[in-house]
VEXVEXDREN-231903 format. One line per field, with one value per atom (N, C-alpha, C): chain; atom name; residue number from 1; z, x, y. Coordinates in nm, 4 decimals, decimal comma, always signed. Atoms other than C-alpha are relative to their C-alpha. Last residue first. Example, Ala and Ser with C-alpha at 12.3 -4.5 7.8 and 13.67 -1.06 7.14 Angstrom:
% residues 2
ch (A/A/A/A/A/A)
at (N/CA/C/N/CA/C)
i (2/2/2/1/1/1)
z (-0,0060/+0,7140/+0,0730/+0,0000/+0,7800/+0,0000)
x (-0,0820/+1,3670/-0,0770/+0,0890/+1,2300/+0,0900)
y (-0,1190/-0,1060/+0,1090/-0,1190/-0,4500/+0,1200)
% end
This chain:
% residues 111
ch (A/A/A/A/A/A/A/A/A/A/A/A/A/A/A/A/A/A/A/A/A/A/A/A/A/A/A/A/A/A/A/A/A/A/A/A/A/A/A/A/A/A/A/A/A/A/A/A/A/A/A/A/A/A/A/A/A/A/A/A/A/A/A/A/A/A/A/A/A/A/A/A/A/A/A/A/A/A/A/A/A/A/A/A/A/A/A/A/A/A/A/A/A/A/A/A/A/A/A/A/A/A/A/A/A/A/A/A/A/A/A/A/A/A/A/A/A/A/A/A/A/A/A/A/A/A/A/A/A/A/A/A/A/A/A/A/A/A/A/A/A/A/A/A/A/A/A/A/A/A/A/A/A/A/A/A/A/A/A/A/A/A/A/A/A/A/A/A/A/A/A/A/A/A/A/A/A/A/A/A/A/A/A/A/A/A/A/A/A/A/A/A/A/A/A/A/A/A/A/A/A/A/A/A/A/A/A/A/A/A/A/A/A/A/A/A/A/A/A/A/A/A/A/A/A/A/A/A/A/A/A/A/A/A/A/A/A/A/A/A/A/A/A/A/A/A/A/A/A/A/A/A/A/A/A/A/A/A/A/A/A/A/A/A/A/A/A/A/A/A/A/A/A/A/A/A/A/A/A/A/A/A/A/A/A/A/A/A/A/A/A/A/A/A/A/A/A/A/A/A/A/A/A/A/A/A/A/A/A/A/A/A/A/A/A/A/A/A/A/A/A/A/A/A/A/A/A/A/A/A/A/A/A)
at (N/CA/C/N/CA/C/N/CA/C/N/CA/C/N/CA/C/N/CA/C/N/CA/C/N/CA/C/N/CA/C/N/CA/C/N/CA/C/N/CA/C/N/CA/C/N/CA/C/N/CA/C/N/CA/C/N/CA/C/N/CA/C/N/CA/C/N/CA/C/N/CA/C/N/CA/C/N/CA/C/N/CA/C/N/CA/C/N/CA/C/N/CA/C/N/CA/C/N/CA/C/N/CA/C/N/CA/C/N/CA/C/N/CA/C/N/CA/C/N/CA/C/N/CA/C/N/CA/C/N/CA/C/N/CA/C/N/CA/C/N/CA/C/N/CA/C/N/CA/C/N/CA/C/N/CA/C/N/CA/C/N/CA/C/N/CA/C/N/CA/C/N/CA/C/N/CA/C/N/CA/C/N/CA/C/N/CA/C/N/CA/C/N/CA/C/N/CA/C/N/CA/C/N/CA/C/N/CA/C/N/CA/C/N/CA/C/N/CA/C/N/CA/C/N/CA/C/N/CA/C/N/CA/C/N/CA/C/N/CA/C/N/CA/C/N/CA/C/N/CA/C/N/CA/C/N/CA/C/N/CA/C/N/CA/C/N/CA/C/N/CA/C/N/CA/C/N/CA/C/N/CA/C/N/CA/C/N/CA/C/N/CA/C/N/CA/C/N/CA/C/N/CA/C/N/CA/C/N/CA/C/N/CA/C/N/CA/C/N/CA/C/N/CA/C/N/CA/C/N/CA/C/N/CA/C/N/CA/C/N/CA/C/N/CA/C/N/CA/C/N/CA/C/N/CA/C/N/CA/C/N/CA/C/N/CA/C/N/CA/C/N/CA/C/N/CA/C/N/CA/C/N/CA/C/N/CA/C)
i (111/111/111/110/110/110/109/109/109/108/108/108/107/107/107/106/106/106/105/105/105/104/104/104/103/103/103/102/102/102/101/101/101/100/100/100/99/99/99/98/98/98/97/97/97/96/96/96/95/95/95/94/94/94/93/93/93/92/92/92/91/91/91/90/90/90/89/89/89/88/88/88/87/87/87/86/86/86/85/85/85/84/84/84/83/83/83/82/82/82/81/81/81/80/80/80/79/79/79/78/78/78/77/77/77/76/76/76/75/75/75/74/74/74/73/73/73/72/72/72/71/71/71/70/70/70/69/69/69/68/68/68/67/67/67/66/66/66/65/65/65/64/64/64/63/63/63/62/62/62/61/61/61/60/60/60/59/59/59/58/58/58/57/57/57/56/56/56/55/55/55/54/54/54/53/53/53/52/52/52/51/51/51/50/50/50/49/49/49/48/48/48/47/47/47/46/46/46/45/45/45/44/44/44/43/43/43/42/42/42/41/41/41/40/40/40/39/39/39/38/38/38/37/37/37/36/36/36/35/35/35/34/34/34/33/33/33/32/32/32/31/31/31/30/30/30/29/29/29/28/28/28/27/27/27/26/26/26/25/25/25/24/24/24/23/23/23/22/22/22/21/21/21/20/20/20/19/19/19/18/18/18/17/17/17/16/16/16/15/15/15/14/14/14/13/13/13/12/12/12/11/11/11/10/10/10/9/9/9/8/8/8/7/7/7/6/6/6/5/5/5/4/4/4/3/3/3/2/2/2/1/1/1)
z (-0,0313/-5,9250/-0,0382/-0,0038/-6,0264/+0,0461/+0,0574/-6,1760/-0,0029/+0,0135/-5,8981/-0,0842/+0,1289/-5,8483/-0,0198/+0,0691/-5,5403/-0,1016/-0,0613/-5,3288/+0,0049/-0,0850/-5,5569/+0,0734/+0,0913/-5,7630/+0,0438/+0,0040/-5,4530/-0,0749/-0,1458/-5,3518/-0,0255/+0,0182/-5,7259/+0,1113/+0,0797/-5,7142/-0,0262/-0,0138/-5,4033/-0,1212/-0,1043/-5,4687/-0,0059/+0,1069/-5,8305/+0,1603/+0,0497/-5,6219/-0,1105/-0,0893/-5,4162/-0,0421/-0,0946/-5,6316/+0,1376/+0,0555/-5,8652/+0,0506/+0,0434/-5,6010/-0,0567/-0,1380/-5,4891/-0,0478/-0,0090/-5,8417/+0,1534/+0,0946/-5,8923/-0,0046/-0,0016/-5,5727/-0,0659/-0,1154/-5,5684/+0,0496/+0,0363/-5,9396/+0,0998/+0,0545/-5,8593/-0,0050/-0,1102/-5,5718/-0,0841/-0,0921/-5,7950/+0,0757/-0,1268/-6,0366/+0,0770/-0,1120/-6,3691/+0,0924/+0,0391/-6,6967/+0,1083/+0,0143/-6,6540/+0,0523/-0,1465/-6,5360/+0,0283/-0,0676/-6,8727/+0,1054/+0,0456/-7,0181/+0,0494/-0,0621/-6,8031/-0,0044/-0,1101/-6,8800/+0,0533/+0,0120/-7,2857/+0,1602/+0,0268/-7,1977/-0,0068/-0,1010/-7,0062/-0,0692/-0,0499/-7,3291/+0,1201/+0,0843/-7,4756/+0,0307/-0,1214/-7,1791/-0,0927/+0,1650/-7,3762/+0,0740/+0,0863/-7,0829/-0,1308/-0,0866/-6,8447/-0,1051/+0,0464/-7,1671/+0,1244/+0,1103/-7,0669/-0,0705/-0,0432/-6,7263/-0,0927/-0,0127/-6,8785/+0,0463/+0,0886/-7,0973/+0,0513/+0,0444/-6,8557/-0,0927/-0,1284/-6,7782/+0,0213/+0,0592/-7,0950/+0,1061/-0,0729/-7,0630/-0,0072/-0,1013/-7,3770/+0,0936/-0,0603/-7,7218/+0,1380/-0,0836/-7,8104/-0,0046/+0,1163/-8,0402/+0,0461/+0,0502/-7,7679/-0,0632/-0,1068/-7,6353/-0,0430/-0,0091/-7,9778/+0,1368/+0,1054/-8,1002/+0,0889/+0,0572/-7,7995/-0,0549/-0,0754/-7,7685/+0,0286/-0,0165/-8,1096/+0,0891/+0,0509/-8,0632/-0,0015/-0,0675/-7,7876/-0,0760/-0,1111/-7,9468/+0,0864/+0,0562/-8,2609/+0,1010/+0,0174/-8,0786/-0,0583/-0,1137/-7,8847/-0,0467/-0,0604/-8,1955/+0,1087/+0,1242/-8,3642/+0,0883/+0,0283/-8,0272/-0,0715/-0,0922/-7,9812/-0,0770/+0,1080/-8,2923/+0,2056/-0,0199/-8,0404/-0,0450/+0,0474/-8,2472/+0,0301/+0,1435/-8,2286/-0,0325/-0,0009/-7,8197/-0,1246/-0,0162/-7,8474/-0,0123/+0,0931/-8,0162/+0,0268/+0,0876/-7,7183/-0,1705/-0,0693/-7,4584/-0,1087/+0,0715/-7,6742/+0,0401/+0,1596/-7,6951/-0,0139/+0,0390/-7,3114/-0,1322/-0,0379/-7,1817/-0,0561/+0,1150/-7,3969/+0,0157/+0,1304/-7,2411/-0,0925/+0,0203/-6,8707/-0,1791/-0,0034/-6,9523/-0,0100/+0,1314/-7,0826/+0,0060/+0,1257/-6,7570/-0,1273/-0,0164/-6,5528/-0,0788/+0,0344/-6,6978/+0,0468/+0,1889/-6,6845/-0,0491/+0,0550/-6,3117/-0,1639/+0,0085/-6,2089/-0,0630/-0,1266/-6,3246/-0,0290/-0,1216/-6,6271/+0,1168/-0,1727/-6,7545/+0,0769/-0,0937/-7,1014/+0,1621/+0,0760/-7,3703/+0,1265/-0,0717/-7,1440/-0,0874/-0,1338/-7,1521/+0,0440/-0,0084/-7,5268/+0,1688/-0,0324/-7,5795/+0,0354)
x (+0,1489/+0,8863/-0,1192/-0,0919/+1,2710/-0,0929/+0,0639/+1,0847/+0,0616/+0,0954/+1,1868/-0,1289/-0,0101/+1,5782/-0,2136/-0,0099/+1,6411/+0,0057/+0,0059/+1,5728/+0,0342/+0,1248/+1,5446/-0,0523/+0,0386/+1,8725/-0,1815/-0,0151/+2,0683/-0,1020/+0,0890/+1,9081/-0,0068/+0,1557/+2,0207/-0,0873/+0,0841/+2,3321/-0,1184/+0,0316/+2,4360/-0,0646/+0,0660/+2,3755/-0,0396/+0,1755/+2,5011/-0,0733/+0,0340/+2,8375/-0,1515/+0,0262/+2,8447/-0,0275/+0,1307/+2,7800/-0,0337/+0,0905/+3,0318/-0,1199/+0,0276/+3,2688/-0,1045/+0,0334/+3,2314/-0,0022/+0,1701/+3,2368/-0,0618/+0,1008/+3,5861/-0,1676/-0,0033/+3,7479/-0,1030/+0,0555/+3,6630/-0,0368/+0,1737/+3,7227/-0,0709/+0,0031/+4,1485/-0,1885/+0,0295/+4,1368/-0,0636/+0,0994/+4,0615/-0,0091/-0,0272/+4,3386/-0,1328/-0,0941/+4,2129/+0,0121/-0,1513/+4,1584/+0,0589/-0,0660/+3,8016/+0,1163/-0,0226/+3,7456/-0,0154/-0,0909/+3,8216/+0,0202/-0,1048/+3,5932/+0,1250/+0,0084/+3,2938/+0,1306/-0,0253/+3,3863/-0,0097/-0,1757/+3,3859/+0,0523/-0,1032/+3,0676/+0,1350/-0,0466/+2,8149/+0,1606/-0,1297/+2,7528/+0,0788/-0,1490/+2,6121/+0,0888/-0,1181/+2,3721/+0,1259/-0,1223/+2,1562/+0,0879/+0,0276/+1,8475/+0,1186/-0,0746/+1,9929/-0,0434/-0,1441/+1,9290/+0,0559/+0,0905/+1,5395/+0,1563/+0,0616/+1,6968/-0,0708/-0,0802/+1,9640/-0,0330/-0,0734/+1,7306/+0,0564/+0,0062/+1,4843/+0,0805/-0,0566/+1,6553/-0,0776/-0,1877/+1,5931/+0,0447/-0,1060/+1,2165/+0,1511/+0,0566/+1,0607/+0,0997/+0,0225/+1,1311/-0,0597/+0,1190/+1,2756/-0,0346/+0,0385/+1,5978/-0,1843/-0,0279/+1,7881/-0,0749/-0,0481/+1,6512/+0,0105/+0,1605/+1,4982/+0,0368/+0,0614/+1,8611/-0,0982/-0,0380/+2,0159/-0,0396/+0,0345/+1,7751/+0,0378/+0,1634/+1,8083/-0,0486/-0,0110/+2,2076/-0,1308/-0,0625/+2,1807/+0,0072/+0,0618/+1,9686/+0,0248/+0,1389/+2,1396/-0,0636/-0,0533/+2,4754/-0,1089/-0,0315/+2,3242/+0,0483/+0,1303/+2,2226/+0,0021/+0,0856/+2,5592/-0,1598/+0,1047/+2,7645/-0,1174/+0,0416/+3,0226/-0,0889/+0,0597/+3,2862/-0,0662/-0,0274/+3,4987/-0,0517/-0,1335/+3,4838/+0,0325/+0,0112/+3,0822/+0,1249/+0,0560/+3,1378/-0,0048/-0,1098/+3,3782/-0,0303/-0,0937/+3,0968/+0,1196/+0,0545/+2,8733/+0,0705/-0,0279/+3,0946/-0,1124/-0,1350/+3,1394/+0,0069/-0,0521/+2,7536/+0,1216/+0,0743/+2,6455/+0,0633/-0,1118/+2,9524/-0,0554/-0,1524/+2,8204/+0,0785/-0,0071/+2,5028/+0,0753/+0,0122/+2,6392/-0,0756/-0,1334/+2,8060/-0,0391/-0,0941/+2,4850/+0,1052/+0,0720/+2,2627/+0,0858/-0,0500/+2,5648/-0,0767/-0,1113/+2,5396/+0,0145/+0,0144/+2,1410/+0,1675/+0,0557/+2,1679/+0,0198/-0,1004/+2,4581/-0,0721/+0,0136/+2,2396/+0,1095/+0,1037/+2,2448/+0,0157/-0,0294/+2,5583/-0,0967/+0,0567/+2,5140/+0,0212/-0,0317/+2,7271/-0,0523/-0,1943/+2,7591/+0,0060/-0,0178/+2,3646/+0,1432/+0,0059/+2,3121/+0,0759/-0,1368/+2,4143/+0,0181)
y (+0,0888/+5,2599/+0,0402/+0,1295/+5,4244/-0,0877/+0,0870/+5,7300/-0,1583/+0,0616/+5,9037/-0,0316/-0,0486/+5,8720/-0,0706/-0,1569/+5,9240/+0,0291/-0,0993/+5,5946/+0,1571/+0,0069/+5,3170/+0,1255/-0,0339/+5,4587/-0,0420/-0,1416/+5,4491/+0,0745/-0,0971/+5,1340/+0,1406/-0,0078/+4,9990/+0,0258/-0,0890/+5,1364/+0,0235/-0,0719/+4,9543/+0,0829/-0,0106/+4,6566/+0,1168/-0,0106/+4,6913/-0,0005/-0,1113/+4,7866/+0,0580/-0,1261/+4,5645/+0,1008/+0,0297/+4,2598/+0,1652/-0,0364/+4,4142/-0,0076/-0,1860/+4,4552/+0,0122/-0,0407/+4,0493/+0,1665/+0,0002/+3,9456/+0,0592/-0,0864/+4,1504/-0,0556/-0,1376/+4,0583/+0,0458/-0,0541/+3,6918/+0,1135/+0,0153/+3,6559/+0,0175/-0,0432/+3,7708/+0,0266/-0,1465/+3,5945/+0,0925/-0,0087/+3,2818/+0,1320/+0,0492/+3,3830/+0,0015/-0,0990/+3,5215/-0,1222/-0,0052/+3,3463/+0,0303/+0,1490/+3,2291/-0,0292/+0,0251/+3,6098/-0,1607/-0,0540/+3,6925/-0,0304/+0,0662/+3,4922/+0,0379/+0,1648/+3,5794/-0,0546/-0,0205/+3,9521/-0,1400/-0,0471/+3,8760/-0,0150/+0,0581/+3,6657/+0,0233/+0,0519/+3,8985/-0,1155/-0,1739/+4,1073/-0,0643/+0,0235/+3,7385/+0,1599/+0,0518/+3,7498/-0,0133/+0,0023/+4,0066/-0,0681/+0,1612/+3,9409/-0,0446/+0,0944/+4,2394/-0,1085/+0,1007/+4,4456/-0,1000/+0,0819/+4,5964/-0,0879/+0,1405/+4,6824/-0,0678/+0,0945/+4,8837/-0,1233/+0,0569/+5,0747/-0,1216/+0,1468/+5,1618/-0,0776/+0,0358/+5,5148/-0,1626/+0,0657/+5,6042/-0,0507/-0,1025/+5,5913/+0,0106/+0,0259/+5,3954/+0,0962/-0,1778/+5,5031/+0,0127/-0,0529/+5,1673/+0,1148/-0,0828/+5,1507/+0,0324/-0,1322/+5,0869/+0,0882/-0,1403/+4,8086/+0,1210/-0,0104/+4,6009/+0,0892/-0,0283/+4,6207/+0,0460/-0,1135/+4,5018/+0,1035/-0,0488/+4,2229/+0,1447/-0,0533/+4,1522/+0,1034/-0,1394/+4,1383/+0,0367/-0,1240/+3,9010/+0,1200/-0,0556/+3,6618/+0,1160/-0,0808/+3,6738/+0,0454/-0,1068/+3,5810/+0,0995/-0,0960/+3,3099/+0,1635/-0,0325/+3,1209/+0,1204/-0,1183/+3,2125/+0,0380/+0,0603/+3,0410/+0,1052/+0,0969/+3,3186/-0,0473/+0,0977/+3,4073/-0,0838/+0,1313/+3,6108/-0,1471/+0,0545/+3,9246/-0,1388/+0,0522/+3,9365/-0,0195/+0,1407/+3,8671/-0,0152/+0,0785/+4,2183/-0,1734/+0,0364/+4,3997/-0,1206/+0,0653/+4,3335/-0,0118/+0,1586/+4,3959/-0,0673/+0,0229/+4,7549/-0,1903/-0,0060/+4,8177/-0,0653/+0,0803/+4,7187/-0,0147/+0,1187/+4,9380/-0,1594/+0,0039/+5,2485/-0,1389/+0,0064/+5,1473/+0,0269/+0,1912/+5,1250/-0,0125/+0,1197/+5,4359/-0,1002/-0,0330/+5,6531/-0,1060/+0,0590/+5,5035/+0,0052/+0,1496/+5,6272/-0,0696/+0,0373/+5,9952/-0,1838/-0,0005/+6,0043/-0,0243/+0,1629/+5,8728/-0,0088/+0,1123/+6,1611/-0,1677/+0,0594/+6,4305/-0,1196/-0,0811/+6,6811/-0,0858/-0,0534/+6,6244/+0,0041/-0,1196/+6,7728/-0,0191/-0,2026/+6,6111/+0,1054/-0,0336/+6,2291/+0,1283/+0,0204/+6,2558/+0,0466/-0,1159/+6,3425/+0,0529/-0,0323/+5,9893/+0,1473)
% end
């Protein structure tokens, strides 16, 4: 978390968010009482992420497998209006697109 104190680059600050955003979508699935099996699995993975000592900038690709963080946002976008889910999976698709070229092509320990 040293990341959002110092700033140094824009990858080490977005790595920091999407793991602050991993943590809270993962508290919010232990409020919604999800499926227990599923809920272990997801916190493990969690767990066994973070607490790694591997690059930090692998973090977020060692948590795509915690699919119980994906639920609060699933559930939500149950609730919305079709346009509504059109917008927001269509952005996110654009916007992980793009991050991950951006992050292919100037950030280089990204291969």
């Amino acid at each position: 978390m040293a990341a959002l104190h110092r700033g140094n680059g824009w990858v080490e600050v977005s790595v920091a968010v999407l793991l602050v955003a991993h943590l809270l979508a993962a508290g919010l699935a232990v409020r919604r009482s999800v499926w227990p099996p599923l809920l272990v699995y997801g916190a493990l993975v969690v767990v066994l992420a973070l607490a790694q000592s591997n690059y930090y900038h692998c973090k977020p690709r060692l948590l795509a497998p915690a699919l119980v963080v994906l639920l609060p946002a699933a559930l939500a976008l149950a609730r919305a209006r079709r346009t509504t889910r059109w917008v927001v999976l269509g952005g996110a698709a654009l916007f992980g697109s793009w991050y991950g070229a951006y992050l292919l092509t100037t950030w280089r320990y990204a291969i």
